[in-house]
OpenMM code with the backbone's topology and positions (N, CA, C; nanometers):
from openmm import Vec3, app, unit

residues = "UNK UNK UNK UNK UNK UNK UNK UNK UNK UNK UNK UNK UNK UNK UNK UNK UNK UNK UNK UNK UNK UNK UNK UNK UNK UNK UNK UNK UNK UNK UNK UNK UNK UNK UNK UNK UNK UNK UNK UNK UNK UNK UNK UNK UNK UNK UNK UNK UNK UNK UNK UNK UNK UNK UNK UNK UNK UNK UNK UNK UNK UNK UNK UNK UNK UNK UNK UNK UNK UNK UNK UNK UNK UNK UNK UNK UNK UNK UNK UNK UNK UNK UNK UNK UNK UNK UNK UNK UNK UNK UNK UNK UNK UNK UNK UNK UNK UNK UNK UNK UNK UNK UNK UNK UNK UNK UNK UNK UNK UNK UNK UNK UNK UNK UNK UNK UNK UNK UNK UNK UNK UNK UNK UNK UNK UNK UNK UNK UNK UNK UNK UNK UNK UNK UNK UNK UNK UNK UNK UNK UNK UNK UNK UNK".split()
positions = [
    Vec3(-0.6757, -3.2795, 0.7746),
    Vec3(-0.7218, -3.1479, 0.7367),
    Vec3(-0.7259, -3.1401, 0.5846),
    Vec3(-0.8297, -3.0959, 0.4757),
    Vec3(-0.8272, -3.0846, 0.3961),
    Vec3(-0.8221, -2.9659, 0.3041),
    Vec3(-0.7578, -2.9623, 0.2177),
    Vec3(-0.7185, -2.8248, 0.1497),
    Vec3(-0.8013, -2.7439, 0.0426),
    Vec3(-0.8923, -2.6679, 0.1562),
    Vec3(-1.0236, -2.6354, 0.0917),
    Vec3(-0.9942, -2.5131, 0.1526),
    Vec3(-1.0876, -2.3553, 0.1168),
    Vec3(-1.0578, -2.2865, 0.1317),
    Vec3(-1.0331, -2.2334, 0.2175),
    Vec3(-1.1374, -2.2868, 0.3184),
    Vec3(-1.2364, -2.2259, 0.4390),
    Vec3(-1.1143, -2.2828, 0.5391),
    Vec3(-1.0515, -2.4089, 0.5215),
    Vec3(-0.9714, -2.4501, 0.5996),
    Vec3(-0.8254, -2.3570, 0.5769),
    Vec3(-0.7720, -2.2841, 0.5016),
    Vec3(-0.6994, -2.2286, 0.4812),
    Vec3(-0.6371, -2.0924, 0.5737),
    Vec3(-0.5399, -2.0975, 0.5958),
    Vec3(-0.4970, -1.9296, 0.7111),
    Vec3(-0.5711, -1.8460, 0.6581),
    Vec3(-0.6257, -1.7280, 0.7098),
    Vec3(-0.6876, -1.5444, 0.6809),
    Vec3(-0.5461, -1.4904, 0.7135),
    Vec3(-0.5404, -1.4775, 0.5975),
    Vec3(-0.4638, -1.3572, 0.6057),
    Vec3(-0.4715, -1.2053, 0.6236),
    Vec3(-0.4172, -1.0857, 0.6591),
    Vec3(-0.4599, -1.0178, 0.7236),
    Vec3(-0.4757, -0.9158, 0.5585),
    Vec3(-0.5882, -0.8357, 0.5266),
    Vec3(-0.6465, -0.7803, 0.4227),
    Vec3(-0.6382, -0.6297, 0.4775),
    Vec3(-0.6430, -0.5953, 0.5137),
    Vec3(-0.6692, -0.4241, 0.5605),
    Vec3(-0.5600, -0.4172, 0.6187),
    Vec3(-0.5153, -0.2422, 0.6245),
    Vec3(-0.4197, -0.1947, 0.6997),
    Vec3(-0.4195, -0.2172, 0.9006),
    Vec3(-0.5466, -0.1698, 0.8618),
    Vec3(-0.5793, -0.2332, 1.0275),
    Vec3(-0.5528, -0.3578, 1.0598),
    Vec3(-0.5411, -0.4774, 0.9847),
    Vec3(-0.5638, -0.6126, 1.0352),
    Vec3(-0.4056, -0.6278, 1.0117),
    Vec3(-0.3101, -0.5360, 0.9204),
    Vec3(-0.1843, -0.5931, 0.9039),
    Vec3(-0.1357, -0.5428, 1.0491),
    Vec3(-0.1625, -0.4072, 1.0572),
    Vec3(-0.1373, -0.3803, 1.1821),
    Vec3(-0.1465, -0.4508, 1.2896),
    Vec3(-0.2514, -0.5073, 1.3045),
    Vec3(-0.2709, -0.5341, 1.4177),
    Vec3(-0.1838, -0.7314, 1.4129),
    Vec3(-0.1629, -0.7448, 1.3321),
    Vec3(-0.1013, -0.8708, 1.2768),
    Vec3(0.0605, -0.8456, 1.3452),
    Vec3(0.1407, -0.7324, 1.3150),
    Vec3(0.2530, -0.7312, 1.3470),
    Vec3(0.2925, -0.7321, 1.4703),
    Vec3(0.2036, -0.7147, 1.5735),
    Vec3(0.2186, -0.7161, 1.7459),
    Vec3(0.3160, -0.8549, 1.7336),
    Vec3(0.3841, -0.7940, 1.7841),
    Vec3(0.5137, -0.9082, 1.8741),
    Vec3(0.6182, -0.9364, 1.7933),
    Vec3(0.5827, -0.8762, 1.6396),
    Vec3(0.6921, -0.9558, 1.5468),
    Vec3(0.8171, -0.8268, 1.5439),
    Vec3(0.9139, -0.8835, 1.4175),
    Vec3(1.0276, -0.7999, 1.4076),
    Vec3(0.9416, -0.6903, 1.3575),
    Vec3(0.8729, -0.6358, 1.2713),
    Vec3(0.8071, -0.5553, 1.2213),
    Vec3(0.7586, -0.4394, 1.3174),
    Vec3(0.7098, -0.4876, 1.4623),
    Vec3(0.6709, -0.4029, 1.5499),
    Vec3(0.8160, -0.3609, 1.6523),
    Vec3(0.8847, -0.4648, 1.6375),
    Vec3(1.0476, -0.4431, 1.7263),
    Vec3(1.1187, -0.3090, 1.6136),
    Vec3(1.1053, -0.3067, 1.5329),
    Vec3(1.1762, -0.2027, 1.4484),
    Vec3(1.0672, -0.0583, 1.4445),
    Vec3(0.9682, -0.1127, 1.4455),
    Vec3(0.8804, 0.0180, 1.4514),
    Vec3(0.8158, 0.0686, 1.3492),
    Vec3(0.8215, -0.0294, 1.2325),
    Vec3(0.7568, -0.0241, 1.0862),
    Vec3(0.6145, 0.0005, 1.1395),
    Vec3(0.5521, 0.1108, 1.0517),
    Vec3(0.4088, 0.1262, 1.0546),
    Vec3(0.3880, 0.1866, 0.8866),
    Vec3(0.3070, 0.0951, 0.8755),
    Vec3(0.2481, 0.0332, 0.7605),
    Vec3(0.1400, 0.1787, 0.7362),
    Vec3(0.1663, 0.2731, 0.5889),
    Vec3(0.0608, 0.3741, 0.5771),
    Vec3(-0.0296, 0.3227, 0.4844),
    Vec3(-0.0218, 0.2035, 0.3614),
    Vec3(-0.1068, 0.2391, 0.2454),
    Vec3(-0.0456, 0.0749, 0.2323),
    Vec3(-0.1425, -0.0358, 0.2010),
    Vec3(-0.1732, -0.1821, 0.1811),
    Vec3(-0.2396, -0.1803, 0.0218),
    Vec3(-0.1670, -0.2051, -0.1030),
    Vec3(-0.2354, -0.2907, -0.1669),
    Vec3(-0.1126, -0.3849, -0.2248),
    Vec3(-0.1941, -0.4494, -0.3618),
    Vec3(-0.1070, -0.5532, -0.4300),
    Vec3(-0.0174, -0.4467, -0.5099),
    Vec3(-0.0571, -0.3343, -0.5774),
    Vec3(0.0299, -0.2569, -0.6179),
    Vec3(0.1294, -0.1618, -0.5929),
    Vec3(0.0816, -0.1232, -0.4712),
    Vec3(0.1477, -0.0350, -0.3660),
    Vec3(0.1511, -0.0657, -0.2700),
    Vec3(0.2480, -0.0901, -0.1566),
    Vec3(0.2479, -0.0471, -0.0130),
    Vec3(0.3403, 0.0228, 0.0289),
    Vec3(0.3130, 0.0679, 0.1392),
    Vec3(0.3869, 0.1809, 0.1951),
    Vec3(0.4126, 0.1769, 0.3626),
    Vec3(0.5194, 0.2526, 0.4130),
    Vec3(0.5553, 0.2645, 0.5379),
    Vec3(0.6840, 0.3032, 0.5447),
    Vec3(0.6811, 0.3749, 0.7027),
    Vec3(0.7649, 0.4648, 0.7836),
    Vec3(0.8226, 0.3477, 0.8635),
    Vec3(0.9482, 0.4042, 0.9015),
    Vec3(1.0025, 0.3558, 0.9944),
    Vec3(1.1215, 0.4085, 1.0628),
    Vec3(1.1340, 0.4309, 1.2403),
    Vec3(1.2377, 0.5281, 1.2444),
    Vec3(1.3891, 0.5148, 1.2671),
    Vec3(1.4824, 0.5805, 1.2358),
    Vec3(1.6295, 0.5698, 1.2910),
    Vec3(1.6908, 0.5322, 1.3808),
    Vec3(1.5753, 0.6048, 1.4629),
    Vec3(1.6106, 0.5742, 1.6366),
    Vec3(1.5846, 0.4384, 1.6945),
    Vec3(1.7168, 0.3580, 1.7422),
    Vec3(1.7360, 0.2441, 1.7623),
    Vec3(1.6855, 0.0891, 1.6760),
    Vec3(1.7720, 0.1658, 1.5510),
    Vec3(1.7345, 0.0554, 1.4496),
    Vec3(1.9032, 0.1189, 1.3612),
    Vec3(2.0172, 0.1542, 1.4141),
    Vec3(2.1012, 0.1991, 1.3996),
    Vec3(2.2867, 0.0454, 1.4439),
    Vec3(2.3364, 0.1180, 1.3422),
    Vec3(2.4577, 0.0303, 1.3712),
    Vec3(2.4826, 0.1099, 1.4845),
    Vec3(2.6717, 0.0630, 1.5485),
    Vec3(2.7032, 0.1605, 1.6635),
    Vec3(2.8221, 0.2743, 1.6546),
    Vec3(2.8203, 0.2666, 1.4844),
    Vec3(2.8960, 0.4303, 1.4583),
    Vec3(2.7518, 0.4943, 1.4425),
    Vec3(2.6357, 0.5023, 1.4528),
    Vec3(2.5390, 0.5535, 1.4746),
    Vec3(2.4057, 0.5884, 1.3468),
    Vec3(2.4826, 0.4960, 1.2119),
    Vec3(2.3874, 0.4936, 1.0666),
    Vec3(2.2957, 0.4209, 1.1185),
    Vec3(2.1645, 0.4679, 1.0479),
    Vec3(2.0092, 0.3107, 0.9997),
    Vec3(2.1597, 0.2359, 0.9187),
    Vec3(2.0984, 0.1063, 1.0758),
    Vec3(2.1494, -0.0349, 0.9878),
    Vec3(2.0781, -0.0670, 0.8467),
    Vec3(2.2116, -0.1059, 0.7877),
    Vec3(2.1245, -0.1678, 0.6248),
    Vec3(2.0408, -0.3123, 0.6182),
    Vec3(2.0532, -0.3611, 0.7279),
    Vec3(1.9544, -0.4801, 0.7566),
    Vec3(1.8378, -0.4582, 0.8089),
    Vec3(1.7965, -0.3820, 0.8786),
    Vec3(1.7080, -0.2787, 0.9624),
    Vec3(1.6490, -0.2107, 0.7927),
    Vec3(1.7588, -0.1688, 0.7229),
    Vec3(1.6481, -0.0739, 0.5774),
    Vec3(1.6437, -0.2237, 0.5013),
    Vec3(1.6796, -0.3567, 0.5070),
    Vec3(1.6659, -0.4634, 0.4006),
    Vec3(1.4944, -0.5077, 0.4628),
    Vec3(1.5034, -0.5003, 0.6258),
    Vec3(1.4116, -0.5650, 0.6655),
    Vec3(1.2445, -0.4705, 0.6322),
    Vec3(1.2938, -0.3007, 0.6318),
    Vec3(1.1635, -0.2512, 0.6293),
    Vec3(1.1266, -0.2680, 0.4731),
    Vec3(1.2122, -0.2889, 0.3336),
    Vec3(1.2259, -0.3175, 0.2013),
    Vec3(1.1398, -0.4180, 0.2027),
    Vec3(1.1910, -0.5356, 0.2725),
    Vec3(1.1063, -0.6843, 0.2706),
    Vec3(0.9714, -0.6750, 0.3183),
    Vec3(0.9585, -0.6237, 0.4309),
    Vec3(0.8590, -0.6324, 0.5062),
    Vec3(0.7603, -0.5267, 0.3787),
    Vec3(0.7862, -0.4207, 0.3474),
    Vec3(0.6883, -0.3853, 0.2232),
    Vec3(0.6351, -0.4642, 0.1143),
    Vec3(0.7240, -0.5425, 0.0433),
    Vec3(0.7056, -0.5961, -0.0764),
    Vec3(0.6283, -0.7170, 0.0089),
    Vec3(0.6360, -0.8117, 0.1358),
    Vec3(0.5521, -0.9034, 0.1353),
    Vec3(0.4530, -0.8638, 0.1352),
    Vec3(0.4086, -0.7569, 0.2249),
    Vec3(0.2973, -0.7536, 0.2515),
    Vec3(0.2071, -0.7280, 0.1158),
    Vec3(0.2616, -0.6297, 0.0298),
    Vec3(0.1936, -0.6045, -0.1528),
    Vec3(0.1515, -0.7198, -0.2177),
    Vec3(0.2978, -0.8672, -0.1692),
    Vec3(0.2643, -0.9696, -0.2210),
    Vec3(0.2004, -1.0698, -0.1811),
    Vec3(0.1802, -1.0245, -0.0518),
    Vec3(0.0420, -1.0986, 0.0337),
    Vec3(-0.0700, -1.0778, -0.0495),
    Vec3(-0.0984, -0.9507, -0.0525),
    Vec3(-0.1993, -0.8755, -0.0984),
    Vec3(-0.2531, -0.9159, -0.2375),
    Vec3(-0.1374, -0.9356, -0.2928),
    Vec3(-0.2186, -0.9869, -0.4241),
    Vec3(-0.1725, -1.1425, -0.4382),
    Vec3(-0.1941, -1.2244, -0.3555),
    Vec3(-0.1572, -1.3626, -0.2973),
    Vec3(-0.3586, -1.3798, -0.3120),
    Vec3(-0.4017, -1.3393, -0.2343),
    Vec3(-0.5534, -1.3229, -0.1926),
    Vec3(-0.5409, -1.4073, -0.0637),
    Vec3(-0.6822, -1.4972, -0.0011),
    Vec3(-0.6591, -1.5127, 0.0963),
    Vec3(-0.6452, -1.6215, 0.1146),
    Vec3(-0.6599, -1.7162, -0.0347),
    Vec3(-0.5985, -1.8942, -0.0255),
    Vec3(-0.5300, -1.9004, -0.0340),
    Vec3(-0.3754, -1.8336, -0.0628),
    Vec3(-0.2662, -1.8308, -0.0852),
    Vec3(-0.1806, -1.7593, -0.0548),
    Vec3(-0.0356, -1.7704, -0.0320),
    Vec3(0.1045, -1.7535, 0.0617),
    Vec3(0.1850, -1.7146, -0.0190),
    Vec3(0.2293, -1.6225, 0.0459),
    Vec3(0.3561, -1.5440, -0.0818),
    Vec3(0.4833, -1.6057, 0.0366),
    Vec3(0.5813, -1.6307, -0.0243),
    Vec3(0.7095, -1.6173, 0.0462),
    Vec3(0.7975, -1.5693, -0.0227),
    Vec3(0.9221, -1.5038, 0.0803),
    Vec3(1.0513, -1.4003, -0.0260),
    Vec3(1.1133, -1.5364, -0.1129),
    Vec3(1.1339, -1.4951, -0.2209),
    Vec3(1.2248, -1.6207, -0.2989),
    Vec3(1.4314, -1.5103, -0.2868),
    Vec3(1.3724, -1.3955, -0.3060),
    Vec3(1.5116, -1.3451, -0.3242),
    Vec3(1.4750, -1.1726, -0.2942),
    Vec3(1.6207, -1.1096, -0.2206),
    Vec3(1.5856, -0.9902, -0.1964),
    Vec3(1.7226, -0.9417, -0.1862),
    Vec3(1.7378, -0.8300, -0.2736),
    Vec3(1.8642, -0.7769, -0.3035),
    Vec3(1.8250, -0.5913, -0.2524),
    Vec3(1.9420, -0.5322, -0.2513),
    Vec3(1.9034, -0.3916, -0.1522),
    Vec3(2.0820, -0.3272, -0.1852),
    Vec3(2.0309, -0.1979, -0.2621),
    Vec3(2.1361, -0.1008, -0.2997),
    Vec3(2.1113, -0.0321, -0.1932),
    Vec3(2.2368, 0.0647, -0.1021),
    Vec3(2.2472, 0.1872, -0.0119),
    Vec3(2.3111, 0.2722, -0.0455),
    Vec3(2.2622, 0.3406, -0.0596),
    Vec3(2.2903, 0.4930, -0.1463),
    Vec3(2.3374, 0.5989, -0.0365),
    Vec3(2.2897, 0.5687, 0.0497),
    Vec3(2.3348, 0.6853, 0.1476),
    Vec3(2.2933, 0.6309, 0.3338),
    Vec3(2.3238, 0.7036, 0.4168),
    Vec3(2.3286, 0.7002, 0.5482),
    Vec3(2.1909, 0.7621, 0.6369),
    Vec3(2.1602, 0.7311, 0.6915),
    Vec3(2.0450, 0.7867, 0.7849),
    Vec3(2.1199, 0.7988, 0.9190),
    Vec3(2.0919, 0.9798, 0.9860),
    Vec3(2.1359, 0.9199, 1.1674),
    Vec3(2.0406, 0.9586, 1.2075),
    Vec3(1.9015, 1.0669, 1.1920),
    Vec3(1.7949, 1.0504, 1.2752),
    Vec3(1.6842, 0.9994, 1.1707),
    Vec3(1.5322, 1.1039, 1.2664),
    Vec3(1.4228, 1.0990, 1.1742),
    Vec3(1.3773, 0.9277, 1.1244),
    Vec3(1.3177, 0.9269, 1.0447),
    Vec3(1.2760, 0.8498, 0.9571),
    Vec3(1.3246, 0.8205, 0.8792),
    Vec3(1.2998, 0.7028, 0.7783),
    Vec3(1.2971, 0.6582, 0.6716),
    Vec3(1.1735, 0.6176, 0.5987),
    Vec3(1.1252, 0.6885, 0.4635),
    Vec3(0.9606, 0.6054, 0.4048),
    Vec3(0.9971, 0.5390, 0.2895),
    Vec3(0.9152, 0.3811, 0.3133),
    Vec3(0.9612, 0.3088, 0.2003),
    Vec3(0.8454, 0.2971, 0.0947),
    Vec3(0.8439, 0.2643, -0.0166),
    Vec3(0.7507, 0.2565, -0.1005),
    Vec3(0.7862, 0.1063, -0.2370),
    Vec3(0.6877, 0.0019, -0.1885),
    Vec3(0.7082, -0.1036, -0.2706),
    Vec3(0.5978, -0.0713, -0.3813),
    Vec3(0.6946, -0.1041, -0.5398),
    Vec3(0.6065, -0.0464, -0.5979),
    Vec3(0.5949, -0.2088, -0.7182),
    Vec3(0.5005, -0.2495, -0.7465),
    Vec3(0.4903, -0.3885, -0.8413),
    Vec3(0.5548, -0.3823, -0.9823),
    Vec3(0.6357, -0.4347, -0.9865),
    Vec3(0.7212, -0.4464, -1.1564),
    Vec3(0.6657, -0.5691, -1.2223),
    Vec3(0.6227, -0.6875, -1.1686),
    Vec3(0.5230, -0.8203, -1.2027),
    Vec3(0.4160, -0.8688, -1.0761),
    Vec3(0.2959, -0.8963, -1.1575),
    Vec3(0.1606, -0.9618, -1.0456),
    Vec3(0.1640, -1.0695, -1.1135),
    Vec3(0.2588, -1.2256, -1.1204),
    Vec3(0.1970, -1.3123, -1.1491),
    Vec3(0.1217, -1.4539, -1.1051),
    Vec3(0.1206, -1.5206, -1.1773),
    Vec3(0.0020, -1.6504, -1.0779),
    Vec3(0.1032, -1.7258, -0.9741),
    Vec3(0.2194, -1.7396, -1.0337),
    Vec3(0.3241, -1.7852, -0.9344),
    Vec3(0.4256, -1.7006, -0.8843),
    Vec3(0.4459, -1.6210, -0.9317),
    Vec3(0.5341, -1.4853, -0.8687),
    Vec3(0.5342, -1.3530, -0.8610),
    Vec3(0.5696, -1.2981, -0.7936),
    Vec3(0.5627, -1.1647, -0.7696),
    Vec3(0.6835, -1.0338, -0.7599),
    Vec3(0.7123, -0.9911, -0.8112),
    Vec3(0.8007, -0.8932, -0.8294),
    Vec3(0.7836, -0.7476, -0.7435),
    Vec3(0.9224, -0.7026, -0.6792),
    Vec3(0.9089, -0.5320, -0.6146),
    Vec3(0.9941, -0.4653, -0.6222),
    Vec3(1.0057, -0.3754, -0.6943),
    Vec3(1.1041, -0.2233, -0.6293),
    Vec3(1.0759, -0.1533, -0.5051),
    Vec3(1.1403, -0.1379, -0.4483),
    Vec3(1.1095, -0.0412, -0.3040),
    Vec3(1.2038, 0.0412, -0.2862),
    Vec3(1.1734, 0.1541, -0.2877),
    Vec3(1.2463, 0.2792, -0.2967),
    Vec3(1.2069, 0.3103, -0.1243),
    Vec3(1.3761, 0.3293, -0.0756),
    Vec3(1.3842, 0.4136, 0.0904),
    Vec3(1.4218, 0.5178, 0.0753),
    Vec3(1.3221, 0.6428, 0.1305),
    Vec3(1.3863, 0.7506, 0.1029),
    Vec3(1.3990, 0.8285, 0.2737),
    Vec3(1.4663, 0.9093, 0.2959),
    Vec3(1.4344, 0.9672, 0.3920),
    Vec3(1.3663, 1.0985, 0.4378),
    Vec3(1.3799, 1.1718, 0.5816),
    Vec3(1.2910, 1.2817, 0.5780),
    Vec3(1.3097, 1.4406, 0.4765),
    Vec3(1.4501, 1.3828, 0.4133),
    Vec3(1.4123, 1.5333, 0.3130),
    Vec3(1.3887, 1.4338, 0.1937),
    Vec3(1.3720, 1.3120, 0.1370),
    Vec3(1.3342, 1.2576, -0.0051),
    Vec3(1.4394, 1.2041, -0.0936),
    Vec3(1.5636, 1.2353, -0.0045),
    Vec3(1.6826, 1.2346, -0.0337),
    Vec3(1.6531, 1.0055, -0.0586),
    Vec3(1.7023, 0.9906, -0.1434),
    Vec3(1.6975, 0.7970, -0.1624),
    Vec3(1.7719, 0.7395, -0.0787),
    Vec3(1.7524, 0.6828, 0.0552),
    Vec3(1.8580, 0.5926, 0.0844),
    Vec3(1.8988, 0.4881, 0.0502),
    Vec3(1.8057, 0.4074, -0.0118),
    Vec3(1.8098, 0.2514, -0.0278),
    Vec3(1.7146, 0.1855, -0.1923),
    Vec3(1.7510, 0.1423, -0.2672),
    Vec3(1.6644, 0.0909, -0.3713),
    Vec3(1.6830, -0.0509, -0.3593),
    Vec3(1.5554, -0.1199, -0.3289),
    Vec3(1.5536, -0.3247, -0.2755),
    Vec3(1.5200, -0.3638, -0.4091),
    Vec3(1.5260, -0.4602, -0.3922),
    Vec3(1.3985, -0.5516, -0.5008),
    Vec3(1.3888, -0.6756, -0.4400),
    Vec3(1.2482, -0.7393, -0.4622),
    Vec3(1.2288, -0.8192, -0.3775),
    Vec3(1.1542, -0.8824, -0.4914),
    Vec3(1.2056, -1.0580, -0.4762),
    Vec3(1.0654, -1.1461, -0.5777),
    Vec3(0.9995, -1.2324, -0.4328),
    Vec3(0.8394, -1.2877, -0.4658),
    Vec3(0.8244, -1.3892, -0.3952),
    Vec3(0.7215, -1.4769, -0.4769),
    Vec3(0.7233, -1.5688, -0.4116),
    Vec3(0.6782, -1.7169, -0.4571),
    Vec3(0.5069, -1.6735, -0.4296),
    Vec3(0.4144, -1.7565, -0.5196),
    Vec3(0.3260, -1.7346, -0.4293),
    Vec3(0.2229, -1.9054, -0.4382),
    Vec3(0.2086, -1.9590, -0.3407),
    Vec3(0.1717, -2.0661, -0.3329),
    Vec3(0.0227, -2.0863, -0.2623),
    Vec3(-0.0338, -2.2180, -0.2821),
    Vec3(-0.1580, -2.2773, -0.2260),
    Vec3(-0.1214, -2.2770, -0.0565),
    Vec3(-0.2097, -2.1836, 0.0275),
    Vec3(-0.1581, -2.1812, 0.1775),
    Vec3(-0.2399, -2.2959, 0.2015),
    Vec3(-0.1496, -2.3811, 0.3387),
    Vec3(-0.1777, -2.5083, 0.3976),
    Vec3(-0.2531, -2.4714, 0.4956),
] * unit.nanometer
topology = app.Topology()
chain = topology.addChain("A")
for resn in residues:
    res = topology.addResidue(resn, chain)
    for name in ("N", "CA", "C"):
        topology.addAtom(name, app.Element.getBySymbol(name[0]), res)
């Protein structure tokens, strides 16, 4: 197989296609739905309900995973479609507790570069109140 473009994965470009990309994964097991896809912004909801430890908080792995799952997809996004972002590192402050409702996350770009990519992602919940501040870097490489 040769490493030309055409031979390269599609990655999924639209909100619709990420969507429809997450069927079966952890992303759809947690219930992340993806509102707003670019390299500078992305965005998404995700709810409390049964994504909870069993004194009854949003697990903080459950808010690390909807953190991550934002910033790749931004860094997909500005990956384009010959190339693969992967997390290199992802760190996640919790500021506070969630027991129902929602949580909305918002990855926002601190660096777009040729090899890496940088994110803040701010979790806030349904009154705006901050639960969670991530940061996420990823790699971004020639996809095989």
């Amino acid at each position: 197989m040769s490493d030309t473009t055409a031979d390269a994965p599609r990655f999924p470009r639209t909100l619709e296609e990420w969507s429809a990309a997450a069927r079966g994964t952890l992303i759809e097991r947690l219930g992340i739905r993806l509102t707003e896809v670019a390299a500078e912004r992305t965005a998404g909801t995700m709810p409390v309900a049964g994504n909870t430890q069993p004194a009854g908080l949003l697990h903080g792995g459950a808010t690390a995973s909807l953190a991550e799952t934002l910033a790749s997809v931004a860094a997909q996004q500005h990956a384009g479609p010959a190339r693969a972002a992967v997390g290199l590192e992802l760190n996640a402050t919790h500021h506070r507790g969630a027991r129902s409702g929602s949580v909305h996350g918002v990855a926002t770009a601190l660096h777009l570069g040729r090899s890496t990519a940088a994110y803040e992602i701010v979790v806030t919940d349904d009154d705006g109140r901050r639960v969670c501040t991530a940061r996420l870097t990823c790699m971004i490489l020639d996809a095989r």
